[in-house]
DSSP file (Angstrom, degrees, kcal/mol; ACC not computed):
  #  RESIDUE AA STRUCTURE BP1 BP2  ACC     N-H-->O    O-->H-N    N-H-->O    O-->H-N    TCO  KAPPA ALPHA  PHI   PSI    X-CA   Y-CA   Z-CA
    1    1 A X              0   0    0      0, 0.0     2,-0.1     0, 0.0    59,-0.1   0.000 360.0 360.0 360.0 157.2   -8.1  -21.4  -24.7
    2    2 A X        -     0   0    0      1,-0.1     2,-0.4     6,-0.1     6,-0.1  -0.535 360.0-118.9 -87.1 157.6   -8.3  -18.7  -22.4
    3    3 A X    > > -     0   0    0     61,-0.2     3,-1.9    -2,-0.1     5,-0.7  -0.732   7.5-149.9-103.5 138.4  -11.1  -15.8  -23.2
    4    4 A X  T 3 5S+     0   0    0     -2,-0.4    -1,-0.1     1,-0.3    61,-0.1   0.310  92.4  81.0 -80.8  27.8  -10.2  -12.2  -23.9
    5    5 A X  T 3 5S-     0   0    0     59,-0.1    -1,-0.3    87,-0.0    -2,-0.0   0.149 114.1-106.1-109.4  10.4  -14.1  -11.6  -22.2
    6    6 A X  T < 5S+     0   0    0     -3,-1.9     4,-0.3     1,-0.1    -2,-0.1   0.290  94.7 113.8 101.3 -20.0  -12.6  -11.9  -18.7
    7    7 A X  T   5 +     0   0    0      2,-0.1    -1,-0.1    -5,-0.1    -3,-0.1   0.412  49.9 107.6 -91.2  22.9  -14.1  -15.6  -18.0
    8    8 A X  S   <S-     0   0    0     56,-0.8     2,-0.8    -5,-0.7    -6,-0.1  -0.419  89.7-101.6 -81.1-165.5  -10.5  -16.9  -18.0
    9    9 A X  S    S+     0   0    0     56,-0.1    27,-1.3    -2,-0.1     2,-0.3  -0.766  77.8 114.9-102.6  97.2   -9.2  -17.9  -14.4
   10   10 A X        -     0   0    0     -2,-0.8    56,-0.3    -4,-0.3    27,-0.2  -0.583  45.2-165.6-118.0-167.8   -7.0  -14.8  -13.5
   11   11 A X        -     0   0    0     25,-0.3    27,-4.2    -2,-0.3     2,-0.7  -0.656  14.6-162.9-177.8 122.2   -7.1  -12.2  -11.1
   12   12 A X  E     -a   38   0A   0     55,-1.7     2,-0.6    25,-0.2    57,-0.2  -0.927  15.8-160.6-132.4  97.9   -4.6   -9.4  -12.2
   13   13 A X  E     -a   39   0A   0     25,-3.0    27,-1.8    -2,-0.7     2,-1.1  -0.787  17.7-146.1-114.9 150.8   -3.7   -6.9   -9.0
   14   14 A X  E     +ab  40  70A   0     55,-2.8    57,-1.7    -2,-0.6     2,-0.4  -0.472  44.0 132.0 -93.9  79.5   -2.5   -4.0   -9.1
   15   15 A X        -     0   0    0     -2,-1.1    25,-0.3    25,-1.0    27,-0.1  -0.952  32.8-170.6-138.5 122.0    0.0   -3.4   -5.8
   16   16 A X        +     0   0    0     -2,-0.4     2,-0.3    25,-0.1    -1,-0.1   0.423  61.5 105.3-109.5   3.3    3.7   -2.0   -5.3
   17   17 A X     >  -     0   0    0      1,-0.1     4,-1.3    57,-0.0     5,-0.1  -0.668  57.9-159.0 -86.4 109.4    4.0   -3.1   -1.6
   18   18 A X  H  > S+     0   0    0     -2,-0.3     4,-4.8     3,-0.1     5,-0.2   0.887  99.8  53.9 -63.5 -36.0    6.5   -6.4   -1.4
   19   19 A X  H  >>S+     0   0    0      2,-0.2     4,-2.1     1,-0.2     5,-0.7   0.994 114.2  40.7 -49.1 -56.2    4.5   -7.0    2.3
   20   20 A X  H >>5S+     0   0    0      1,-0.2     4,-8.9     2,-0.2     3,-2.6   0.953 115.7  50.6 -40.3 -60.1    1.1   -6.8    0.4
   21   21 A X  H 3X5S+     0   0    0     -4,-1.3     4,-2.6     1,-0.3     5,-0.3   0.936 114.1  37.7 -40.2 -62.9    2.3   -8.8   -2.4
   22   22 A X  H 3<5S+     0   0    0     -4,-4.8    -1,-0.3     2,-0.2    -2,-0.2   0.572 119.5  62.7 -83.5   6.8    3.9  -11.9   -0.6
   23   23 A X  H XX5S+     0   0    0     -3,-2.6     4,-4.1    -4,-2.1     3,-0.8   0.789 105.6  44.0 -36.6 -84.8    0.3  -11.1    1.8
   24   24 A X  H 3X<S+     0   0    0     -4,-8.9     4,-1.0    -5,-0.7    -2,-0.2   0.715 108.1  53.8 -65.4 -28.1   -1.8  -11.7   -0.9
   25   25 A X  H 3X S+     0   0    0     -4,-2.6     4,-0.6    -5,-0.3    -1,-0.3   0.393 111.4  49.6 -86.2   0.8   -0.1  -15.0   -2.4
   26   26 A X  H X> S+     0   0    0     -3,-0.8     3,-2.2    -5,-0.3     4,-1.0   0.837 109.5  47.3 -64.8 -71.9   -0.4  -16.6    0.9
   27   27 A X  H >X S+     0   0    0     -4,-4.1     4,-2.0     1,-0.3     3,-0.8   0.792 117.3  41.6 -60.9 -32.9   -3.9  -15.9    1.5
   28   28 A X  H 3<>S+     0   0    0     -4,-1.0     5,-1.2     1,-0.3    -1,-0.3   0.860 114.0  56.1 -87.5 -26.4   -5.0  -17.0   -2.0
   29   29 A X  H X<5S+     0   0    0     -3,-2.2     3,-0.8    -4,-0.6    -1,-0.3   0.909 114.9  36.4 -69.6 -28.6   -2.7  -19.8   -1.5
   30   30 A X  H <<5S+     0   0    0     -4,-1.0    -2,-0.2    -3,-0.8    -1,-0.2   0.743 109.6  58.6 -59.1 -23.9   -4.5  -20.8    1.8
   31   31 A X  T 3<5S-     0   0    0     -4,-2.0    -1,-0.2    -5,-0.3    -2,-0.1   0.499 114.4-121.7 -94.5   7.1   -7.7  -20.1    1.0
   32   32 A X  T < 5 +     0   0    0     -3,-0.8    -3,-0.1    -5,-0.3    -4,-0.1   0.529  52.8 157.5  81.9   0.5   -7.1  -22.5   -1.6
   33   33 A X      < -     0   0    0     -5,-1.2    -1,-0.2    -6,-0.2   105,-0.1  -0.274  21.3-167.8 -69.2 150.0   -7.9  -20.2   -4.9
   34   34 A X        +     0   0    0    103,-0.2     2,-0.3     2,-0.1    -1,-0.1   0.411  43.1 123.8-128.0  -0.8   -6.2  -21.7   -7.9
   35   35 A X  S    S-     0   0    0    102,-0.2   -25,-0.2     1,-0.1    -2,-0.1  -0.474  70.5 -98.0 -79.3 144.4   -6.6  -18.9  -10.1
   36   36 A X        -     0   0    0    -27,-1.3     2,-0.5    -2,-0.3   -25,-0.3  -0.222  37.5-143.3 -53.4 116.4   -3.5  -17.3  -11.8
   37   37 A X        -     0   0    0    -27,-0.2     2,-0.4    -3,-0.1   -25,-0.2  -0.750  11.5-160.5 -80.3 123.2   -2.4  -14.5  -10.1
   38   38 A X  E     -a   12   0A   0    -27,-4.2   -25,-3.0    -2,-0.5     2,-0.2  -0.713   0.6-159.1-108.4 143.6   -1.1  -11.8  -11.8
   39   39 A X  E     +a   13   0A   0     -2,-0.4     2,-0.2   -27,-0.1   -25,-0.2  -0.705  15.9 168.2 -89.9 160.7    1.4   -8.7  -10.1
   40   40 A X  E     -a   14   0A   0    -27,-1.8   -25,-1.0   -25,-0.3     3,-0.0  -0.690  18.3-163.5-155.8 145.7    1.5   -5.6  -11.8
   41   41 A X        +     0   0    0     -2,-0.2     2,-0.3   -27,-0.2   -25,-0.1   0.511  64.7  25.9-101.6  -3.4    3.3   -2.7   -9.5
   42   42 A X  S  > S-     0   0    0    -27,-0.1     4,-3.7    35,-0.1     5,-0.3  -0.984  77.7 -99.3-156.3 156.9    2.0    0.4  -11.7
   43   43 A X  H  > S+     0   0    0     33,-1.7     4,-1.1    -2,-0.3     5,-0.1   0.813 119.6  46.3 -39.4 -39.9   -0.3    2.2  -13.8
   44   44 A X  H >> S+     0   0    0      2,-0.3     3,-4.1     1,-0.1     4,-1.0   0.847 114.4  53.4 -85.8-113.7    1.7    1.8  -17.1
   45   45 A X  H 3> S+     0   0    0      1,-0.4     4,-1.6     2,-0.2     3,-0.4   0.405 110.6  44.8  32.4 -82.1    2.1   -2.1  -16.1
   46   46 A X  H 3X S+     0   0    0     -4,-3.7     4,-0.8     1,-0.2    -1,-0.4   0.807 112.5  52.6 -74.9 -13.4   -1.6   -2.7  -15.6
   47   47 A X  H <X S+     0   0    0     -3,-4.1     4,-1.4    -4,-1.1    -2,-0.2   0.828 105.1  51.9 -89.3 -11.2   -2.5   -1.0  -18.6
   48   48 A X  H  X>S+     0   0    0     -4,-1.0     5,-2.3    -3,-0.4     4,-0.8   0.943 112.7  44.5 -41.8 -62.4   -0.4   -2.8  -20.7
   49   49 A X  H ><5S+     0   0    0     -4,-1.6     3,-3.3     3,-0.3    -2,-0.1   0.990 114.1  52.0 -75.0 -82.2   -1.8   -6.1  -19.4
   50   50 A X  H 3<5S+     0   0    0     -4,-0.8    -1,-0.2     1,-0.3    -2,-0.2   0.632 119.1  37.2 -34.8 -29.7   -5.4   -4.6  -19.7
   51   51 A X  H 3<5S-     0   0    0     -4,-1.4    -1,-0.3    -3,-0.2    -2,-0.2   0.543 104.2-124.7 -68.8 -36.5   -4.6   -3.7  -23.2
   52   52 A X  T <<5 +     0   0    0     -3,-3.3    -3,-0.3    -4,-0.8     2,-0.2   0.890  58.3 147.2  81.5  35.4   -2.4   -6.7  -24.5
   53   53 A X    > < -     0   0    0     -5,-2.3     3,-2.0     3,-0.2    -1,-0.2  -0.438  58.4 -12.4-104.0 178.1    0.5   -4.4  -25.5
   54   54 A X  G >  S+     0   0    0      1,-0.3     3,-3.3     2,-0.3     0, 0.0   0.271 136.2   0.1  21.8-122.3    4.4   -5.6  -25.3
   55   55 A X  G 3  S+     0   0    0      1,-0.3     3,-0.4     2,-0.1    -1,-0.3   0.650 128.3  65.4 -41.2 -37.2    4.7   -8.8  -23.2
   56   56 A X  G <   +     0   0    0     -3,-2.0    -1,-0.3     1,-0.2    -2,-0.3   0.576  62.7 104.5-116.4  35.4    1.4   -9.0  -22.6
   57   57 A X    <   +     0   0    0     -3,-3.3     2,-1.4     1,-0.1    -1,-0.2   0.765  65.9  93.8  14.6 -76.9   -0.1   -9.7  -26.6
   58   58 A X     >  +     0   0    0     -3,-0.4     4,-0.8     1,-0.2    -1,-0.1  -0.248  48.1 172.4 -37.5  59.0   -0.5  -13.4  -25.4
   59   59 A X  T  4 S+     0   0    0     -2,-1.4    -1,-0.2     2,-0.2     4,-0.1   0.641  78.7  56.1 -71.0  10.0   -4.0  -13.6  -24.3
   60   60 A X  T >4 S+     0   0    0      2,-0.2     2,-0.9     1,-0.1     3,-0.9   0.793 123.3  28.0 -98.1 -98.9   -3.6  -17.5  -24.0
   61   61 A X  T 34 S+     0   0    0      1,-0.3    -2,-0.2   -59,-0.0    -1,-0.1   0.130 135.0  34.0 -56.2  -1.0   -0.7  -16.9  -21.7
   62   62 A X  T 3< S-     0   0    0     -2,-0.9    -1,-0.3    -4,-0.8    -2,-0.2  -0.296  84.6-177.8 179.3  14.4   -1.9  -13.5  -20.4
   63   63 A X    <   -     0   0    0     -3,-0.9   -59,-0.1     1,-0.1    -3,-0.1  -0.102  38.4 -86.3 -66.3 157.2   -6.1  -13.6  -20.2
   64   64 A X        -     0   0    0    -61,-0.6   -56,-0.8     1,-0.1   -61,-0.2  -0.274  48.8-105.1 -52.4 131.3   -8.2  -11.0  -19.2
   65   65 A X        -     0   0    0      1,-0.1     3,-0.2   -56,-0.1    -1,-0.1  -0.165  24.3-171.5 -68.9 146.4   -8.9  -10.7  -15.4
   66   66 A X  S    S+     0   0    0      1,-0.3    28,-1.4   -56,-0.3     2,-0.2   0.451  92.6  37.8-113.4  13.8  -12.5  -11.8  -14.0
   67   67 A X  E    S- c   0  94A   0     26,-0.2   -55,-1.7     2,-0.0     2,-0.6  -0.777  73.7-174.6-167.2  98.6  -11.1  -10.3  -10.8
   68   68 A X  E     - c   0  95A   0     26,-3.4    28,-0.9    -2,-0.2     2,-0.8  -0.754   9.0-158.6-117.2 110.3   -8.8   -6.8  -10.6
   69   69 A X  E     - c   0  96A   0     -2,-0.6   -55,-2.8   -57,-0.2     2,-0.4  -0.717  12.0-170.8 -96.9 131.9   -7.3   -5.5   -7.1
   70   70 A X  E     -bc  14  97A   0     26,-3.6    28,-3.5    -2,-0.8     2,-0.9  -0.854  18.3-151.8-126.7 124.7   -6.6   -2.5   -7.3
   71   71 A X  E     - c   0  98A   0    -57,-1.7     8,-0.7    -2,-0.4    28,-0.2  -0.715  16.9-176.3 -90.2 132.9   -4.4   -0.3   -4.4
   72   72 A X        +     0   0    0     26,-3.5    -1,-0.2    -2,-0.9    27,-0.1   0.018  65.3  55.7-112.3  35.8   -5.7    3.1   -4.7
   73   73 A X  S    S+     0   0    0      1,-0.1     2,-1.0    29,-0.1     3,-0.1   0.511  74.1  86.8-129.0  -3.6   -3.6    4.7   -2.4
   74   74 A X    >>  -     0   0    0      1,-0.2     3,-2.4     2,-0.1     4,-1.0  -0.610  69.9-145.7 -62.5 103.7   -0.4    4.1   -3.1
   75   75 A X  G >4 S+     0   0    0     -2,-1.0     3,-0.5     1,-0.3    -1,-0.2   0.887  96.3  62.5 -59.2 -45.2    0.5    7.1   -5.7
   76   76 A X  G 34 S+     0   0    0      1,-0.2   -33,-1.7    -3,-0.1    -1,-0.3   0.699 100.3  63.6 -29.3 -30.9    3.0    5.0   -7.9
   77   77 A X  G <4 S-     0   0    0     -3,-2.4    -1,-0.2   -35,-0.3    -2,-0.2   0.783  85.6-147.8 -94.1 -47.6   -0.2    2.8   -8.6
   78   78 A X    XX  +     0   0    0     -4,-1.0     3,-1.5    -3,-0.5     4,-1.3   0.624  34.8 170.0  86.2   5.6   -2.4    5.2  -10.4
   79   79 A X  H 3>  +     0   0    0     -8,-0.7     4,-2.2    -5,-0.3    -7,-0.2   0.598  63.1  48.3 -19.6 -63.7   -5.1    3.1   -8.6
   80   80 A X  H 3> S+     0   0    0      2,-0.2     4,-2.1     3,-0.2    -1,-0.3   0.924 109.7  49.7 -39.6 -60.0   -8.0    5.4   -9.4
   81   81 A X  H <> S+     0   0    0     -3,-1.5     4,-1.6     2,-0.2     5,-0.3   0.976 113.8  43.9 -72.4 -98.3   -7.4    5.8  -12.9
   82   82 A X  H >X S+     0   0    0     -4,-1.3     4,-2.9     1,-0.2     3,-1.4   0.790 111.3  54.0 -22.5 -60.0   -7.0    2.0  -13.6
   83   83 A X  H >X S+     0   0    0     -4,-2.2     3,-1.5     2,-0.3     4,-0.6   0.859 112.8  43.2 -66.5 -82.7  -10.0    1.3  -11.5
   84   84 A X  H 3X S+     0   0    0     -4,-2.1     4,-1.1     1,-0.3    -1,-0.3   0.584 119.1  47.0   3.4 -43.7  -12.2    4.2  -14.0
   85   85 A X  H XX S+     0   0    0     -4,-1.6     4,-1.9    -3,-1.4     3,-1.5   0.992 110.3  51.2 -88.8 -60.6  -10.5    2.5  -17.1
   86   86 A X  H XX S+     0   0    0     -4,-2.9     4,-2.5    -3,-1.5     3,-0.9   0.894 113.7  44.6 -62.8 -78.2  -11.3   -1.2  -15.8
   87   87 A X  H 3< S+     0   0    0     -4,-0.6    -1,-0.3    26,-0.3     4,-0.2   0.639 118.8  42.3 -42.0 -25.0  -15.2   -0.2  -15.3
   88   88 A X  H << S+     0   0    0     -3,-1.5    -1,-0.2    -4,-1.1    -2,-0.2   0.880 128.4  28.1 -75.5 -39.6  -15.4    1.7  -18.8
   89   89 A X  H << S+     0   0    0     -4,-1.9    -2,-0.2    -3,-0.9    -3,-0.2   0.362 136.1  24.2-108.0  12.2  -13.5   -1.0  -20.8
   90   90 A X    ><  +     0   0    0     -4,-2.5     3,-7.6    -5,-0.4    -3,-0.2   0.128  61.7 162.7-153.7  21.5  -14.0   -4.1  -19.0
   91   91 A X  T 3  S+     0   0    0     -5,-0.4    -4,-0.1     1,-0.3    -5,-0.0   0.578  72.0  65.8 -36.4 -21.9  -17.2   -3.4  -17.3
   92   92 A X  T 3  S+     0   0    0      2,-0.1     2,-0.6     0, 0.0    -1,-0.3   0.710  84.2  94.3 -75.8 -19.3  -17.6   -7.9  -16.7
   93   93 A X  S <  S-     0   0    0     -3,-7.6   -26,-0.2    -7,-0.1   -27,-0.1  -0.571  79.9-134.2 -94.3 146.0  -14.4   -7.8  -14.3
   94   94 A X  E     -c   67   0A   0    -28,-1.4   -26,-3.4    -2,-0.6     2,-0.7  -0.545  26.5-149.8 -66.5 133.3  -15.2   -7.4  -10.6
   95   95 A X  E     -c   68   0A   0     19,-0.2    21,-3.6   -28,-0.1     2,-0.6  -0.973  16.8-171.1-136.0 148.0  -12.9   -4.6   -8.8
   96   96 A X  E     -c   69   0A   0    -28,-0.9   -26,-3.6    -2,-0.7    22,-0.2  -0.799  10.4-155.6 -90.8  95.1  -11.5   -4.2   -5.4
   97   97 A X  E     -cd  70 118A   0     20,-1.8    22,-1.6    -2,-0.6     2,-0.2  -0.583  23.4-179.8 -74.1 151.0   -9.7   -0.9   -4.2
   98   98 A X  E     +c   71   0A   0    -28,-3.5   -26,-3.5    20,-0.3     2,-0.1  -0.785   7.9 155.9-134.7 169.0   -7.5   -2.0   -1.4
   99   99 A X        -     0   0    0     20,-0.4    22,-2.8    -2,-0.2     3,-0.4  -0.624  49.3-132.3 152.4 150.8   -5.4    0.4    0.4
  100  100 A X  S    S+     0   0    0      1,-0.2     2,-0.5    20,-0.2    -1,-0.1   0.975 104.5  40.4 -84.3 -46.3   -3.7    1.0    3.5
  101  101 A X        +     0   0    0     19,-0.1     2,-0.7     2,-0.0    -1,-0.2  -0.464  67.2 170.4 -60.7  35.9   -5.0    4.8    4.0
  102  102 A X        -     0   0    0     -2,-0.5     2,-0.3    -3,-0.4    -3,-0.1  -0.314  14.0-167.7 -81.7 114.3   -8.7    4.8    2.9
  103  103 A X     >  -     0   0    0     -2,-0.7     4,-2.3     1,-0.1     5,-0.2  -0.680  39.4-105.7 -89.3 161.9   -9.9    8.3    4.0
  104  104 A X  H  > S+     0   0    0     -2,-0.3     4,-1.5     2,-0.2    -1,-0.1   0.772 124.1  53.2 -68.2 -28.2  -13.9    8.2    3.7
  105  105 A X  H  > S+     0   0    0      2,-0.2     4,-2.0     3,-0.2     5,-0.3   0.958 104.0  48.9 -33.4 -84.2  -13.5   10.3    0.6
  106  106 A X  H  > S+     0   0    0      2,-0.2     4,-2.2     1,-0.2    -2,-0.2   0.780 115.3  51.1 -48.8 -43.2  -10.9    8.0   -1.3
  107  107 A X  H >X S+     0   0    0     -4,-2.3     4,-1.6     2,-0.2     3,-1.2   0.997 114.0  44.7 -58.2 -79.8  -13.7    4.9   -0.4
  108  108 A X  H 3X S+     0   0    0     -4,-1.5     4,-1.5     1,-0.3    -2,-0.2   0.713 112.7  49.1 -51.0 -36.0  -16.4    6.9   -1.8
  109  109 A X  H 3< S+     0   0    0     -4,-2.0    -1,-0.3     2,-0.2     4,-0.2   0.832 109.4  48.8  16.4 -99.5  -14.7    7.7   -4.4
  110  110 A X  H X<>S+     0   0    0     -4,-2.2     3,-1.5    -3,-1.2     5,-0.5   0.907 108.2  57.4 -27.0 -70.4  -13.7    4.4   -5.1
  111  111 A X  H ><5S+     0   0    0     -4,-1.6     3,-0.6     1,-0.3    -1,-0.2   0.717 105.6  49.9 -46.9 -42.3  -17.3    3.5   -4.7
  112  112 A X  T 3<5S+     0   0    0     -4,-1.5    -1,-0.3    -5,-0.2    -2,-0.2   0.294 101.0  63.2 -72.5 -11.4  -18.4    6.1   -7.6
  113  113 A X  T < 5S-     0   0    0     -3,-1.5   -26,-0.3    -4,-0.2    -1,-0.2   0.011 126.7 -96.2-103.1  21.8  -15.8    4.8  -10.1
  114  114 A X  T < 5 +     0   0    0     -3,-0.6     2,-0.3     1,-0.2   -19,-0.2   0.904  67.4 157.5  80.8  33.4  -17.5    1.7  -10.0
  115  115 A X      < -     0   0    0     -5,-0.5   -19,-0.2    -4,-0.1    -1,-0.2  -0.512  34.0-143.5 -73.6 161.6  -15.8   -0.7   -7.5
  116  116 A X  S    S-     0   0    0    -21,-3.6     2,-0.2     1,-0.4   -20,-0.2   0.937  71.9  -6.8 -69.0 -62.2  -17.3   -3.5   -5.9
  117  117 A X        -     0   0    0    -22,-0.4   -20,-1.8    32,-0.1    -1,-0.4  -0.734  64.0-132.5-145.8 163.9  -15.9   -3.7   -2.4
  118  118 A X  B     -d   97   0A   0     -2,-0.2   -20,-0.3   -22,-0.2     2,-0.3  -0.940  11.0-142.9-117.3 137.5  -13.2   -1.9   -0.8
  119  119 A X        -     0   0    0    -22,-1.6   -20,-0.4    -2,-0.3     4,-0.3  -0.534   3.0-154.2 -63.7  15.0  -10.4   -3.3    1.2
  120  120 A X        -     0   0    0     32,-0.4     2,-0.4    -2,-0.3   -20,-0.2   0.380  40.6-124.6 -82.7 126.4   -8.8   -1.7    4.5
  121  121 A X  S    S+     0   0    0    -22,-2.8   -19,-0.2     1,-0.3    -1,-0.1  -0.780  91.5  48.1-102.8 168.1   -4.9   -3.1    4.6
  122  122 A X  S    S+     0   0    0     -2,-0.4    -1,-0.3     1,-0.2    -2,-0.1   0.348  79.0 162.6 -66.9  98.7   -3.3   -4.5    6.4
  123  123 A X        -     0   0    0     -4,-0.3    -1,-0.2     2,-0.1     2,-0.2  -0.361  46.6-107.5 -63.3 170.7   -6.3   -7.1    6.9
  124  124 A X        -     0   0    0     -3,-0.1     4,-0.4     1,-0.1    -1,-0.1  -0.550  38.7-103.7 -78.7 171.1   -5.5  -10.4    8.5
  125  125 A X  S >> S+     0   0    0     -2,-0.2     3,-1.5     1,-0.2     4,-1.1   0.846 114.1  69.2 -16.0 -72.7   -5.7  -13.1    5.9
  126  126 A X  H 3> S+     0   0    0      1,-0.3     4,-3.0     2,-0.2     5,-0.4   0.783 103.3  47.1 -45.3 -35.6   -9.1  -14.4    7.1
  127  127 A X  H 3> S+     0   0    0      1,-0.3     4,-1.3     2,-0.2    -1,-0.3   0.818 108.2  45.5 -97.0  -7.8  -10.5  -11.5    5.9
  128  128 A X  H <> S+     0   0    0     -3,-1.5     4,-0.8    -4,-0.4     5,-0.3   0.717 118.4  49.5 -82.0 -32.7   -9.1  -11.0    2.4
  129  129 A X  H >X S+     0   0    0     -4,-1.1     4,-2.6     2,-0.2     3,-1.9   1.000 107.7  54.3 -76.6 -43.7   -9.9  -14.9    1.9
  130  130 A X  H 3X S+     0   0    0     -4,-3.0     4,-1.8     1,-0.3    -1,-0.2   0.923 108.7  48.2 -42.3 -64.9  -13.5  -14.3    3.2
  131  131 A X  H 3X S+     0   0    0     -4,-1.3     4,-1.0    -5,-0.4    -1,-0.3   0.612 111.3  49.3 -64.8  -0.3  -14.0  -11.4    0.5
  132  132 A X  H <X>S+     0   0    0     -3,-1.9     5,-1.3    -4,-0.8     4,-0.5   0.712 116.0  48.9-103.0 -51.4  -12.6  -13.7   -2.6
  133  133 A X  H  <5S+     0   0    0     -4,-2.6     5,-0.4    -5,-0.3    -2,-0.2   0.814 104.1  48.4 -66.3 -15.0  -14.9  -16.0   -1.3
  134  134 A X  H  <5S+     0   0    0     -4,-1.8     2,-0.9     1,-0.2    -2,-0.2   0.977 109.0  60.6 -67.6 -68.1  -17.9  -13.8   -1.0
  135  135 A X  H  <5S-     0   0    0     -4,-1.0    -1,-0.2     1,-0.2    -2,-0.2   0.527 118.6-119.3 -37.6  -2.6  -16.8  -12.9   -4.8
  136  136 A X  T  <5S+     0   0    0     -2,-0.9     3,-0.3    -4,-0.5    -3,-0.2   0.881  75.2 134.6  50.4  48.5  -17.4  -16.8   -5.5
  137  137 A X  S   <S+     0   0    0     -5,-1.3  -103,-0.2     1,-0.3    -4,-0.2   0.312  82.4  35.6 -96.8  -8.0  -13.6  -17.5   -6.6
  138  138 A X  S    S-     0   0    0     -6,-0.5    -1,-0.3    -5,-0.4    -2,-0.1  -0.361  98.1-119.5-168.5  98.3  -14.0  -20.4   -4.2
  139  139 A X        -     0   0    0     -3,-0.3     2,-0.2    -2,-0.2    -5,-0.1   0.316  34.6-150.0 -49.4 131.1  -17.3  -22.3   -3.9
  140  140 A X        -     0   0    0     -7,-0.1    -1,-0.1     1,-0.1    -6,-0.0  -0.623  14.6-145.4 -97.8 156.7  -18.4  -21.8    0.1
  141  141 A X  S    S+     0   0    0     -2,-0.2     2,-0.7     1,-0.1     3,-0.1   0.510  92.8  82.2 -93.5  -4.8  -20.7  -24.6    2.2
  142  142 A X     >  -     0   0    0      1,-0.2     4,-1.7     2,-0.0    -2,-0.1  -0.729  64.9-178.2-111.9 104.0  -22.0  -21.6    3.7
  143  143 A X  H  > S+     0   0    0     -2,-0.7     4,-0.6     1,-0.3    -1,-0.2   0.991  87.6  58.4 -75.4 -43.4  -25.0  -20.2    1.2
  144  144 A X  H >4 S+     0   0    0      2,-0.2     3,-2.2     1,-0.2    -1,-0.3   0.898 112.2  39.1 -36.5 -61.1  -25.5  -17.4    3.4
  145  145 A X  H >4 S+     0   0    0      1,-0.4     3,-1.5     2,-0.2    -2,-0.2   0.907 106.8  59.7 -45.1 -69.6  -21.7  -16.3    3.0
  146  146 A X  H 3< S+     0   0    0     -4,-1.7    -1,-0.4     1,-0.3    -2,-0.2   0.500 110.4  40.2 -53.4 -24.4  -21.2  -16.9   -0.1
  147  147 A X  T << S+     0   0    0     -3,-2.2    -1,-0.3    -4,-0.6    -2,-0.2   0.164  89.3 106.4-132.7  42.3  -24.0  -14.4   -1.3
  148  148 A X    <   -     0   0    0     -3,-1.5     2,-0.2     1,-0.1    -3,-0.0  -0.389  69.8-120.5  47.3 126.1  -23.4  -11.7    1.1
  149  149 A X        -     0   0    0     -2,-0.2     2,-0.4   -14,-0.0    -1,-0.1  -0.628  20.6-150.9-101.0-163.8  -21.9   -8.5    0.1
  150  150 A X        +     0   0    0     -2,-0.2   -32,-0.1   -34,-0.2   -15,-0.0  -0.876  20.6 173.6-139.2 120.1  -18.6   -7.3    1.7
  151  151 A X              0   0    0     -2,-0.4   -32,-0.1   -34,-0.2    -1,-0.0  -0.050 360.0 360.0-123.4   9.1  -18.0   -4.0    2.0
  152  152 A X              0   0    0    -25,-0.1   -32,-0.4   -33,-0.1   -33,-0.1   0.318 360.0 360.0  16.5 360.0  -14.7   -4.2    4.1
């Protein structure tokens, strides 16, 4: 059974962009990551999920993320706000702003609500799989890499 403490295997982003979206399940499918990926396209959405309300209840079907990307520039996304909520109520899951627009403000920001790394999109691939593997979502041969931070 999955744990509502984050250590199941999800990763729950938060992204309204179809490009990003069908982006971001190729790289994780190349890079080989086998953890569930979950969409959600808006604030309301991911706090739902983060909460367990309607649909997602289920925490067997439905676990707490050990890994939440979050676009904070898209306004629809509420990106900021999630990110704030994630670090107050869920202070074990790792998060990533992404975003296409990162003014040096919106990163620092970011940085001050308690993200991890930041994201600039459109990366290539390589570089989104690098940073889930610098998070250790997919054990590296390279021990340098692998403990590293990334700061994108």
């Amino acid at each position: 059974m999955e744990s509502e403490t984050g250590n199941g295997k999800c990763i729950l982003a938060l992204e309204s962009d179809k490009r990003d979206i069908f982006e971001m399940q190729r790289t994780f499918q190349l890079a080989g990551i086998t953890d569930k990926l979950v969409l959600v396209r808006n604030r309301d959405e991911s706090l739902c999920y983060l909460k367990g309300i309607g649909i997602y209840i289920d925490r067997v079907s439905f676990p707490l993320p050990r890994l939440m990307l979050i676009d904070v520039c898209a306004p629809i996304c509420g990106g900021l706000e999630i990110l704030e909520w994630v670090k107050a109520s869920l202070p074990s899951t790792l998060a990533v702003a992404t975003g296409r627009d990162l003014s040096p403000q919106l990163i620092q920001e970011a940085y001050d609500l308690g993200t991890h790394a930041v994201f600039q999109k459109p990366g290539d691939l390589q570089e989104l799989s690098n940073l889930i593997k610098t998070l250790d979502f997919v054990p590296s041969t390279n021990t340098e890499e692998s403990t590293r931070e990334y700061h994108g």
